[in-house]
VMD Tcl script that draws the C-alpha trace (Angstrom):
set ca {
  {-14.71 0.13 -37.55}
  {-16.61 3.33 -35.83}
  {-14.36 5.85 -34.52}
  {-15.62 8.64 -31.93}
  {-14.13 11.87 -31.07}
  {-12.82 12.87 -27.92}
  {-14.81 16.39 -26.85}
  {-13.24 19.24 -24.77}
  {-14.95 21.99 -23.00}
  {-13.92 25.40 -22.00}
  {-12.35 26.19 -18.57}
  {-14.10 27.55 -15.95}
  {-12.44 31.08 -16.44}
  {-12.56 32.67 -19.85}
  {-8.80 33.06 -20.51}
  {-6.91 32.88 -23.29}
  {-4.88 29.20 -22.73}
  {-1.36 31.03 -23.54}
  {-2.28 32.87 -20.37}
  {-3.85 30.26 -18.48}
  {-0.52 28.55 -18.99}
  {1.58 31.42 -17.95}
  {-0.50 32.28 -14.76}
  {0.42 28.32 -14.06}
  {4.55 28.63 -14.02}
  {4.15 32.10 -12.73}
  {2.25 30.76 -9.33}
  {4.35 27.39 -9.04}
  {7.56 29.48 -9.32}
  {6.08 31.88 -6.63}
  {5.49 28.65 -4.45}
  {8.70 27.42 -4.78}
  {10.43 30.71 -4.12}
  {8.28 30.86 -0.86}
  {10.35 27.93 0.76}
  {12.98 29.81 0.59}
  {11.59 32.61 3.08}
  {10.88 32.18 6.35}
  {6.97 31.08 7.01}
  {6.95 32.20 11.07}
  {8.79 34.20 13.41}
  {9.02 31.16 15.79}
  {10.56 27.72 16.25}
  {7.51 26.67 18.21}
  {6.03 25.11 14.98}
  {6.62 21.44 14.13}
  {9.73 21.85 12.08}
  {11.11 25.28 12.40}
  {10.34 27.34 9.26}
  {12.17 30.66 10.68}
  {14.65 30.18 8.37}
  {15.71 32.26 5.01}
  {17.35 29.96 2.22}
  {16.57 26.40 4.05}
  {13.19 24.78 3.64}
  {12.51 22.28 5.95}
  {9.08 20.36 7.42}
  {6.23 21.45 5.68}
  {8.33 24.08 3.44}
  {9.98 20.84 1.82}
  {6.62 19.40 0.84}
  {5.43 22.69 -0.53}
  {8.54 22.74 -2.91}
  {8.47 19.19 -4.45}
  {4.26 20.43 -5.22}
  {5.39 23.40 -6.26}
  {8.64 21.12 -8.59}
  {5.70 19.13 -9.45}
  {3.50 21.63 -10.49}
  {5.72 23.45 -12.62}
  {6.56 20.59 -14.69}
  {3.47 19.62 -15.58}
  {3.08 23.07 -16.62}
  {5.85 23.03 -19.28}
  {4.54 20.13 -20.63}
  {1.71 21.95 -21.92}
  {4.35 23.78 -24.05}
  {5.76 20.33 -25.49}
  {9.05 20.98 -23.54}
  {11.45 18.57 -25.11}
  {12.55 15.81 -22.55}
  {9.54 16.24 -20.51}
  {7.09 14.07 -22.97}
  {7.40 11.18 -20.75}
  {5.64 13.09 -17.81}
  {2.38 13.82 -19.91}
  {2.10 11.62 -22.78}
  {-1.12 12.11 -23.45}
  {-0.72 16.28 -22.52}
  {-3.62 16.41 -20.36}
  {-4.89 18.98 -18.26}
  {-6.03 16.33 -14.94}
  {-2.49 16.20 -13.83}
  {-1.54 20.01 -14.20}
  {-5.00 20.53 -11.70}
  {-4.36 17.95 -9.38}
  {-0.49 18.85 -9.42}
  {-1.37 22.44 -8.48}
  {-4.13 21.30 -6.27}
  {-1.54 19.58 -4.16}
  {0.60 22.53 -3.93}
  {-2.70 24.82 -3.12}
  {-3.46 22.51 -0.37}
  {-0.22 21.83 1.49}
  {0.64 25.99 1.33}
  {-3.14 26.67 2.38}
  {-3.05 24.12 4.57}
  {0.42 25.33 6.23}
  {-0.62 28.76 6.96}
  {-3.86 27.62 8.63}
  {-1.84 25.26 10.56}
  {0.46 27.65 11.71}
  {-2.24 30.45 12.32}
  {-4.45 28.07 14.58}
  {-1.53 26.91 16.65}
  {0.60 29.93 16.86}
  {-2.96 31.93 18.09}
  {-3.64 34.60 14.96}
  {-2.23 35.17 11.33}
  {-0.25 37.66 12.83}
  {2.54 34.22 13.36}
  {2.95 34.64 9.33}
  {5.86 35.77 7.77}
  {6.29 36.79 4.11}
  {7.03 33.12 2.88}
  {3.73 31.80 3.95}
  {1.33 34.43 2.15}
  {3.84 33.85 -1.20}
  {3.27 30.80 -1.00}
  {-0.94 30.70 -0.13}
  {-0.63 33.76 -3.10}
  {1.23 31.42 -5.86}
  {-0.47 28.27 -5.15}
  {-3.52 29.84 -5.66}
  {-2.35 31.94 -9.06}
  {-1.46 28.51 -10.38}
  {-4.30 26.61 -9.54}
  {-6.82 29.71 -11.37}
  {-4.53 29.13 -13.86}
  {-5.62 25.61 -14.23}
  {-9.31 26.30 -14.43}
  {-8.84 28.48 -17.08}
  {-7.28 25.42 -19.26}
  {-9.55 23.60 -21.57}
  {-10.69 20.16 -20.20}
  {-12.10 16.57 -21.80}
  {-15.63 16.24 -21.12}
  {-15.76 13.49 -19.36}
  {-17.10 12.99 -15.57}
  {-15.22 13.64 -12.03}
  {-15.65 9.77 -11.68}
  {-13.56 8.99 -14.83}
  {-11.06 11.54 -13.39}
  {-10.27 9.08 -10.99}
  {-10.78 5.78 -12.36}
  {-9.67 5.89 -16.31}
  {-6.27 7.60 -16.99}
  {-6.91 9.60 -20.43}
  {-5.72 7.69 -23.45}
  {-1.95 6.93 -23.33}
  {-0.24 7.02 -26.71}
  {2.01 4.57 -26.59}
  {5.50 4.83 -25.50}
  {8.60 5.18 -27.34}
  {10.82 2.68 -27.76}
  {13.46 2.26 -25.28}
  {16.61 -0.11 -25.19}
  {16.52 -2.73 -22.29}
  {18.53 -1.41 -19.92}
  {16.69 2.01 -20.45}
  {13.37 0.30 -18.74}
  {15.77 -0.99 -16.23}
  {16.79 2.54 -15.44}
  {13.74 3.94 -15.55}
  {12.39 0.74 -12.74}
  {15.49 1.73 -10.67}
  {14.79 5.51 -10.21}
  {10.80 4.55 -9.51}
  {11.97 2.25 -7.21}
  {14.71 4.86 -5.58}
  {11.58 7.55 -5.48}
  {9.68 4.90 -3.77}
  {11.21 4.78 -1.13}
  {12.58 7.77 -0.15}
  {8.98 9.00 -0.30}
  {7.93 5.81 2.16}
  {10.99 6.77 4.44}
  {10.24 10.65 4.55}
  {6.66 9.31 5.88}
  {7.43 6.73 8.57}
  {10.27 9.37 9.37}
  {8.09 11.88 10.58}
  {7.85 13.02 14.05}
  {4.71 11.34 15.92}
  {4.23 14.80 17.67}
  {4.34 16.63 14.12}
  {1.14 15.89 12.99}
  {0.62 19.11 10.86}
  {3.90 17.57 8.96}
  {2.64 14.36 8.46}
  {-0.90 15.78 7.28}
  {0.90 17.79 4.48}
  {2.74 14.69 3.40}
  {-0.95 13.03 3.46}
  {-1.95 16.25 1.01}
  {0.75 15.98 -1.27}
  {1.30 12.13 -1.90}
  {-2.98 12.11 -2.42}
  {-2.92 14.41 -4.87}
  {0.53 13.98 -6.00}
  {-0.14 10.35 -6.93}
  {-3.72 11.13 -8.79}
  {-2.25 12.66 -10.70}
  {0.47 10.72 -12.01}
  {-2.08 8.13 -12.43}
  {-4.05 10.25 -14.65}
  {-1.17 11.28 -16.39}
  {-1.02 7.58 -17.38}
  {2.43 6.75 -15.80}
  {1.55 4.12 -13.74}
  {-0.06 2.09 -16.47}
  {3.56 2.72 -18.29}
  {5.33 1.73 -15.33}
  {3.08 -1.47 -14.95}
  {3.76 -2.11 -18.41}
  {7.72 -2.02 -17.75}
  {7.38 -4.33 -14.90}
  {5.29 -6.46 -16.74}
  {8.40 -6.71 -19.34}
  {10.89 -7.25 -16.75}
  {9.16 -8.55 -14.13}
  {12.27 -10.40 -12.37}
  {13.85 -7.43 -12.44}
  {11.22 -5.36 -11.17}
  {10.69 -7.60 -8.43}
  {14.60 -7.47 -7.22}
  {14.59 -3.89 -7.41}
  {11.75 -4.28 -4.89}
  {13.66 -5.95 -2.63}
  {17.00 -4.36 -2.57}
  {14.68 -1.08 -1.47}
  {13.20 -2.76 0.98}
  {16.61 -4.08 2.39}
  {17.94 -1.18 2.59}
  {15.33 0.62 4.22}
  {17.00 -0.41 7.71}
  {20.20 1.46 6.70}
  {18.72 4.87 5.82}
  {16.38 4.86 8.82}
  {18.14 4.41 12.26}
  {15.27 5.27 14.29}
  {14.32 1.40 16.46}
  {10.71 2.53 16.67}
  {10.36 2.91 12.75}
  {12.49 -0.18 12.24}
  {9.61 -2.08 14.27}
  {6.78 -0.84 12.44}
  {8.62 -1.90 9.15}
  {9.17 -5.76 10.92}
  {5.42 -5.36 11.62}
  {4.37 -4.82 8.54}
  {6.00 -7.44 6.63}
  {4.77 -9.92 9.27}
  {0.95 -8.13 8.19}
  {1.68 -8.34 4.84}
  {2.88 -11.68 4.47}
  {0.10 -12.79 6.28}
  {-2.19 -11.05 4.16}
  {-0.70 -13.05 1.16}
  {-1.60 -15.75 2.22}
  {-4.88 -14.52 2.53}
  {-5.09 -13.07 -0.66}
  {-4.72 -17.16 -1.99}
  {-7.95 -17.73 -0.15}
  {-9.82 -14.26 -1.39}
  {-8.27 -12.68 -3.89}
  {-7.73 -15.92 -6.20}
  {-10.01 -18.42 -5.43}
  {-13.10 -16.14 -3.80}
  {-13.66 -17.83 -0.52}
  {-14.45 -15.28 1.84}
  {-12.45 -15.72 5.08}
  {-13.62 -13.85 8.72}
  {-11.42 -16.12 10.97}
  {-7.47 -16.44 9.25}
  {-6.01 -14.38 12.14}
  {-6.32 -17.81 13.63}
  {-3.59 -19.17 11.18}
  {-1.10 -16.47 12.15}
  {-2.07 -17.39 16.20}
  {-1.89 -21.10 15.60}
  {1.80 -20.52 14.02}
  {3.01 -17.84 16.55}
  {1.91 -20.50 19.71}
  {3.00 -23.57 18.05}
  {6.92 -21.24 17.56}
  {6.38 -20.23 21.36}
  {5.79 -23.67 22.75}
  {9.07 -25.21 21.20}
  {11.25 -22.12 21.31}
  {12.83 -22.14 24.90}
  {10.47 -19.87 26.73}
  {10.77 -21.07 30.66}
  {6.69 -20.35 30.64}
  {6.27 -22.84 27.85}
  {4.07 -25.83 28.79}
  {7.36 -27.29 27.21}
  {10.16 -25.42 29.05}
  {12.58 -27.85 28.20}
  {12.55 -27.89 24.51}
  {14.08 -25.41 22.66}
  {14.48 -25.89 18.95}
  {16.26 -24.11 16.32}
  {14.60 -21.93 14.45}
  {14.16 -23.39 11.06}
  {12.50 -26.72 12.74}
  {10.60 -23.87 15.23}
  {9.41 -22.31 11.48}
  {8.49 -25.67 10.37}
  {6.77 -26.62 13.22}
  {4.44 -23.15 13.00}
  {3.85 -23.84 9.03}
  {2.96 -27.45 10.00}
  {0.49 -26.53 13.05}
  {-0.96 -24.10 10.80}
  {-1.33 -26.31 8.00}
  {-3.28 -29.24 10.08}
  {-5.39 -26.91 11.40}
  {-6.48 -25.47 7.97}
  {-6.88 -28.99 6.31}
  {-9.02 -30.19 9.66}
  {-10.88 -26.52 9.80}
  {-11.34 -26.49 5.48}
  {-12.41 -30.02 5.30}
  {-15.83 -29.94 6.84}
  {-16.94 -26.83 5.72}
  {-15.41 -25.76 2.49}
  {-18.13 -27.92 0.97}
  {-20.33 -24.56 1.77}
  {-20.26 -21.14 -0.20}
  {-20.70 -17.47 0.37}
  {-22.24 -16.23 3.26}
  {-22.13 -19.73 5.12}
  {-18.62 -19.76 4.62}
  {-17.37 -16.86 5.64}
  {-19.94 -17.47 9.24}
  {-18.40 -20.49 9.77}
  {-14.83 -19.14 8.88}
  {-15.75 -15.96 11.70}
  {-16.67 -19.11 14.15}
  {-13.18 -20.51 14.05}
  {-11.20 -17.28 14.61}
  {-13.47 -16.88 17.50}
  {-13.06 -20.47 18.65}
  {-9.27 -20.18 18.44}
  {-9.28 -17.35 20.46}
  {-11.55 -18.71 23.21}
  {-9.45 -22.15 23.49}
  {-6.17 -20.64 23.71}
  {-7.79 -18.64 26.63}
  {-8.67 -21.08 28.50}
  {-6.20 -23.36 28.37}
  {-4.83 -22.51 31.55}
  {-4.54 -25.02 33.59}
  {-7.78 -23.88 35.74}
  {-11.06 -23.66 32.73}
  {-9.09 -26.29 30.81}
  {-5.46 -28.65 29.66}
  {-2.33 -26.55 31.19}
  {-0.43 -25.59 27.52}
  {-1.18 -21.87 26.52}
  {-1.23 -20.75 29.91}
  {-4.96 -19.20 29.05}
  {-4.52 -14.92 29.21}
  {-1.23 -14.18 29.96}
  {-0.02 -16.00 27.04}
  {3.77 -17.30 26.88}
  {6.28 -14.92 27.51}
  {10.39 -14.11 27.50}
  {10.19 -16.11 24.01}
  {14.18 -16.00 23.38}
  {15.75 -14.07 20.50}
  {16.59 -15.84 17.39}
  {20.31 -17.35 16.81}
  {20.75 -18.46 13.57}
  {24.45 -19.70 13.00}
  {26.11 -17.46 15.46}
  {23.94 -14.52 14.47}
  {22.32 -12.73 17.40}
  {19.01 -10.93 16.57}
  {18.66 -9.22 19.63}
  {21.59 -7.55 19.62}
  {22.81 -4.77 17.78}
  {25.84 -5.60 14.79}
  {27.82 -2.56 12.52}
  {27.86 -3.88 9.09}
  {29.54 -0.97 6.68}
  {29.68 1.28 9.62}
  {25.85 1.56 10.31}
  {24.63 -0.13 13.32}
  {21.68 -2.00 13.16}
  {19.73 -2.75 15.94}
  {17.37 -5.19 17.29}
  {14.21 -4.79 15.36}
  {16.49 -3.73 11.99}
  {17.50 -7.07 12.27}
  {14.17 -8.98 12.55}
  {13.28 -6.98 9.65}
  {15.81 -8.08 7.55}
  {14.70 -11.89 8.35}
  {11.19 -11.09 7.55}
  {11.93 -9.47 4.70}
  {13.43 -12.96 3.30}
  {10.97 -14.60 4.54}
  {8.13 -11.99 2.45}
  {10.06 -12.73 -0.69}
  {10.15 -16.69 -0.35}
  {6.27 -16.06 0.43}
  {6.13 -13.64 -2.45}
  {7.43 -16.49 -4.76}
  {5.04 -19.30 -3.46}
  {2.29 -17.04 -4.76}
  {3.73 -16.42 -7.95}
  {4.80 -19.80 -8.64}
  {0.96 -21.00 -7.42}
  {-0.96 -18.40 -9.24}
  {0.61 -19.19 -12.64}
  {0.60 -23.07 -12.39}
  {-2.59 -25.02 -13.08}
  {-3.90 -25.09 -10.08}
  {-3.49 -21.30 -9.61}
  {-5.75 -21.06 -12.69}
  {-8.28 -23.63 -11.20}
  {-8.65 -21.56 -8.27}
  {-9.21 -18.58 -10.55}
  {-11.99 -20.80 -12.30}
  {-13.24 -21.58 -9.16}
  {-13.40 -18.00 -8.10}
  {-15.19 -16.93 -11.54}
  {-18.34 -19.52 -11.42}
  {-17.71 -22.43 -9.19}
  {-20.52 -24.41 -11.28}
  {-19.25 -24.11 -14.64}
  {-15.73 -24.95 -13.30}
  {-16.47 -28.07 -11.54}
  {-18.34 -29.19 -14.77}
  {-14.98 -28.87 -16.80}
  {-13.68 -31.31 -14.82}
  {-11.95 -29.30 -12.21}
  {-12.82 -30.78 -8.39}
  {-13.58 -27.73 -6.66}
  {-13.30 -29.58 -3.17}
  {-9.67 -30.30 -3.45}
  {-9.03 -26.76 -4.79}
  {-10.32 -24.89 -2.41}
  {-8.70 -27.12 0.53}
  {-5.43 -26.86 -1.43}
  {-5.94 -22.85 -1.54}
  {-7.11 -22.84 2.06}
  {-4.05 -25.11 3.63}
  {-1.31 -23.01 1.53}
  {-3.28 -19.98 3.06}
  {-2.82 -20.98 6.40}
  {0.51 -22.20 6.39}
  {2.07 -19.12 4.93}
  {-0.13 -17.38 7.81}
  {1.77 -19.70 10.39}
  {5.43 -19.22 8.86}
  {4.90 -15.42 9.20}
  {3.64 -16.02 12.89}
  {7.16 -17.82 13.88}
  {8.55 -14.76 13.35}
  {6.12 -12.76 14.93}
  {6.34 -14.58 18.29}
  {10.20 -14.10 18.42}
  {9.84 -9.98 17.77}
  {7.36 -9.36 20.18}
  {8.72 -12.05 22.92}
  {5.41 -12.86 23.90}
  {2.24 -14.39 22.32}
  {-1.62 -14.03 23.92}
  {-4.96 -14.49 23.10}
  {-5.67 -10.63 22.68}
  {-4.60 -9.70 18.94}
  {-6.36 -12.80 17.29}
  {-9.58 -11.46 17.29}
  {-12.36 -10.86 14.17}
  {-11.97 -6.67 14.75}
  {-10.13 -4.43 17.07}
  {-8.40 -1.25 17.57}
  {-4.88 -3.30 17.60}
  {-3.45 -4.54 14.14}
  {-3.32 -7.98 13.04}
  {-6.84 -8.76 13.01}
  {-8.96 -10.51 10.92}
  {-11.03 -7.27 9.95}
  {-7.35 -5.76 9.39}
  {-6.00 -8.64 7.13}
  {-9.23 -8.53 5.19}
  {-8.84 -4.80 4.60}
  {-5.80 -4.77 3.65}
  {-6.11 -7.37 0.78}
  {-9.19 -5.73 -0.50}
  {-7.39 -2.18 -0.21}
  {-4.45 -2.85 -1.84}
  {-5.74 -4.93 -4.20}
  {-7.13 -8.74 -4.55}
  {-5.49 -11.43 -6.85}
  {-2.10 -8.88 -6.72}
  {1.32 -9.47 -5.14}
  {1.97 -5.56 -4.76}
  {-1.73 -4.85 -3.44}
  {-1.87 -6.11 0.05}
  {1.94 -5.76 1.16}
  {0.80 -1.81 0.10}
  {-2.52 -2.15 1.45}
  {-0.95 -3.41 4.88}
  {1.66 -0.83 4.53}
  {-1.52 1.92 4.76}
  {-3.49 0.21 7.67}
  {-0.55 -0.13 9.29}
  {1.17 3.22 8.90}
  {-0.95 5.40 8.76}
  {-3.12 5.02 12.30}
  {0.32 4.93 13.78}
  {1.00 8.83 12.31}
  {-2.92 9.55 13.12}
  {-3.50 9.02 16.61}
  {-3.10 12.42 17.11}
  {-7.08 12.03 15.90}
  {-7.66 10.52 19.38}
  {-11.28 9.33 19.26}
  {-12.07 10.19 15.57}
  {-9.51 8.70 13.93}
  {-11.20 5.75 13.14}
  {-14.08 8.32 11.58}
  {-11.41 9.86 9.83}
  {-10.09 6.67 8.40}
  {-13.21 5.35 7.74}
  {-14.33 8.36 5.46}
  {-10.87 7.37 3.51}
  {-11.96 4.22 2.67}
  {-15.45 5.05 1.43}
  {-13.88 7.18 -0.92}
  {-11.87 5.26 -2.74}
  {-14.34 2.14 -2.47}
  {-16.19 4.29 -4.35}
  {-14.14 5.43 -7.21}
  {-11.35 2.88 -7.26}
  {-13.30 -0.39 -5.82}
  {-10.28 -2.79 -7.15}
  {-7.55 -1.83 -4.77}
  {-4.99 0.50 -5.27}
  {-2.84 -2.05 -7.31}
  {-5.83 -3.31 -9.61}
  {-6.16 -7.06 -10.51}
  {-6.58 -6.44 -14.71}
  {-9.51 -9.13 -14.87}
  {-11.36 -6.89 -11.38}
  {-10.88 -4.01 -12.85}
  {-12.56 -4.48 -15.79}
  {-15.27 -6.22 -14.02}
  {-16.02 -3.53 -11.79}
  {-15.74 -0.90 -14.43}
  {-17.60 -2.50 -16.71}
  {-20.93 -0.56 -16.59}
  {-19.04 2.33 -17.14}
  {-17.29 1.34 -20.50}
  {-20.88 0.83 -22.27}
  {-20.80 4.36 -24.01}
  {-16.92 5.18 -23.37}
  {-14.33 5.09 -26.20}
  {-12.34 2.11 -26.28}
  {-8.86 2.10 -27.83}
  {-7.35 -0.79 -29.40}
  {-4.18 -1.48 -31.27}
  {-4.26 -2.17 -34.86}
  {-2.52 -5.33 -35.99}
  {0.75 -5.11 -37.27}
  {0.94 -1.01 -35.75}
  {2.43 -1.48 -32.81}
  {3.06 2.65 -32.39}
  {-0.96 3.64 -33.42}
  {-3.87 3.62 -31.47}
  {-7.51 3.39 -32.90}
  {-10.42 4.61 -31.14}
  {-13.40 2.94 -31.69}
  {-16.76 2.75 -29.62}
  {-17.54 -0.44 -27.60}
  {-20.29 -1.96 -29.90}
  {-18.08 -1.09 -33.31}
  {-15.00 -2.92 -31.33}
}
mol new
graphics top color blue
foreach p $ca { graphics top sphere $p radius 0.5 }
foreach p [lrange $ca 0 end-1] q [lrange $ca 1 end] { graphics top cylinder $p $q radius 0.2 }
display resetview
């Protein structure tokens, strides 16, 4: 078996590494130190940073890159306990660590400087903290580095050793606290003042850079690996997080976006059955969510209901959606499933659009009297489910929760029975026909498999997930219309949004396009301070990582080797001799 070995070049500055290392701690002590000072004389700046001994707004992000920064930095001295952060001891995650803290303190004093009209606004803290984040990042270019490419910077972690044995409820611990640091980092964002951009830019900064390079550092492949192990586990952790999200953050407005996107990322899902495992490109499943959300708002007690009369509870209202939903994908998939790729996804476009138009014009004027065409059906009645009010507001352990906490505690139940569905379809055998189908079509249907009723299964389970999440929809925002269910638009869901989202986060995952929804959903919300290039702005975000992470953020194994694969051809690949669990052997791709 051929072995290679793995090449390092110098830094960029000729320093001895001792000192590199040195100048490193020195500059992300000096950066945390600066947090401590005041940054400007005046309160006028998005989060007051006048104060001595009390970071706060952008000071706060400055110290956990500065925390950050510093311990990767003693883990270039082997600093016992600290292992586990660098595995591999590589130098990516001590530059992109101090690259994060360079760029929120850099970033800070320009911010400050531009709106406060001159660097004269500066106090001491700022320039200690532009001085030290720049010490430690020279320090970093003065470290010795693997020669590989920027590219594989990005998309190949260096090569993990593998981790030390741990007892079960060790992993358990360890899934706990990521889950904890989760989301208090999700809550710090969707916390953030709309009118303090500059705040919610530096968060941007830090959890970028922050997050490469923990990913380079390997960490994420551990803590896949833990999941993986305890998967159930993993998975529960998930959702106690998520429930208690409504508890931590009081503010109605954030509690909204959170029902929002649950609703997107269930919906997306059910998508991702459709794309992400059996490969049928879909332009028109909005439609799914709008066929649920009407079908909820005709039978749900809403006096401008074609059916003012009827008002059922909500778990036949639910079924009702799913069941409207699920008609219209068997009568939608059955004529043209028979057709692939590019025909597909035209015809798919064509019924979004056709949805849209018919529930339009069903007004009573252009057509049949029972979506009452452009205004849509409004003062859709809250939910009461066994004496359980979900418009009003209810103190359970002395928090109150309001309105829109409430609906997202519903959806969130309603995301993990959709979360199982997937699960349980994925991994049974017709999960792993659709996967089949989604690899070569041909070859599958001449094993046997009948690729018809696959992808009609697929397609119906699709759309009735996309109809359950649309019940609930209808209810939060007490009204439904045409408007939303269009192919692309500035307003989230859309079918261009769904799409992205699943392709974003990650196709074929659970994780990837709850996350991926999370990030279309969030983040123009914090950026519309952007105004007209915002979409430019968010555009440019998704060319890049299309281009060096084109799996998703939450890779698919299977896609990611498939879309890495030209780049493996001349890389070292590391496999694990049998019967050595604890060794790795590196051996070229033709010798493996």
């Amino acid at each position: 078996m051929a072995t290679t070995e793995t090449t390092t070049e110098r830094g960029l500055i000729a320093l001895p590494e001792s000192a590199a290392r040195a100048l490193i701690a020195f500059g992300a002590i000096a950066t945390i130190a600066s947090t401590f000072m005041s940054w400007t004389y005046t309160s006028e700046f998005p989060g007051d940073l006048t104060y001595y001994g009390s970071p706060a707004g952008l000071q706060i992000l400055a110290l956990v890159a500065g925390a950050l920064t510093l311990l990767y930095a003693l883990t270039l001295w082997n600093v016992r306990g600290l292992n586990w952060l660098n595995p591999a001891g590589a130098t990516q995650p001590v530059v992109l660590a101090a690259t994060s803290a360079f760029a929120v303190s850099w970033f800070s004093a320009i911010a400050i400087a531009v709106d406060l009209k001159g660097l004269v606004a500066l106090d001491p803290g700022a320039y200690v903290a532009a001085v030290g984040s720049l010490i430690a990042l020279l320090g970093t270019l003065a470290l010795p580095k693997p020669g590989d490419t920027f590219k594989d910077y990005v998309t190949k972690p260096d090569l993990i050793p593998p981790a030390a044995k741990m007892a079960g409820w060790g992993e358990r611990l360890v899934i706990t606290g990521a889950t904890a640091f989760a989301l208090i980092v999700f809550t710090y964002g969707i916390g953030v003042d709309p009118d303090a951009s500059e705040t919610f830019l530096g968060y941007l900064l830090l959890v970028v850079f922050g997050t490469w390079a923990l990913l380079t550092a390997g960490l994420f492949d551990r803590f896949a690996q833990l999941n993986a192990r305890h998967k159930g586990f993993a998975t529960t952790m998930a959702f106690l997080a998520a429930a208690v999200f409504p508890f931590v953050e009081s503010n109605e407005h954030n509690a909204n976006l959170g029902v929002n996107i649950l609703v997107v990322g269930t919906v997306a899902l059910g998508l991702n059955i459709v794309v992400g495992l059996t490969g049928l490109l879909d332009l028109g499943y909005v439609a799914f969510l709008g066929v649920g959300a009407y079908a909820a708002a005709l039978v749900s007690g809403s006096e401008f209901s074609r059916f003012a009369g009827v008002q059922f509870p909500f778990w036949a209202a639910m079924l009702t959606g799913m069941a409207a939903s699920l008609v219209f994908g068997v009568l939608i998939g059955a004529p043209t499933l028979r057709l692939r790729g590019d025909y597909l996804a035209i015809v798919t476009l064509g019924f979004g659009e056709i949805f849209r138009i018919a529930v339009n014009n069903m007004d009573g004027v252009s057509g049949p009297n029972i979506t009452n065409g452009p205004n849509g059906i409004s003062m859709i009645p809250d939910l009461d489910i066994l004496g359980f009010n979900f418009g009003a507001a209810h103190a359970i352990g002395g928090i109150t929760l309001g309105r829109f906490a409430n609906y997202f505690l519903l959806m969130l139940l309603i995301t993990g029975l959709v979360v199982v569905v997937f699960n349980r379809a994925a991994d049974s055998r017709i999960g792993r026909s659709w996967i089949a189908i989604r690899e070569d079509e041909t070859a599958a249907t001449a094993m046997g498999i009948n690729g018809f009723r696959v992808k009609l299964i697929a397609f119906a389970l699709g759309a009735s997930l996309a109809g359950l999440a649309g019940t609930v929809s209808a209810h939060v925002g007490y009204s439904v219309n045409p408007a939303p269910y269009q192919f692309a638009g500035s307003v989230p869901p859309n079918s261009a949004f769904l799409l992205a989202a699943v392709v974003l986060g990650g196709m074929g995952t659970v994780n990837g396009p709850i996350l991926g929804a999370t990030l279309l959903y969030l983040l123009p919300e914090k950026l519309s301070f952007l105004k007209e290039y915002e979409l430019l702005a968010f555009g440019i975000a998704l060319v890049i990582l299309m281009r060096f992470r084109p799996e998703g953020i939450i890779a698919n194994r299977r896609n990611q080797l498939e879309f890495h694969e030209s780049d493996d051809s001349d890389k070292t690949v590391h496999i694990p001799e049998q019967g050595l669990p604890d060794s790795t052997v590196g051996v070229t791709k033709a010798g493996a």
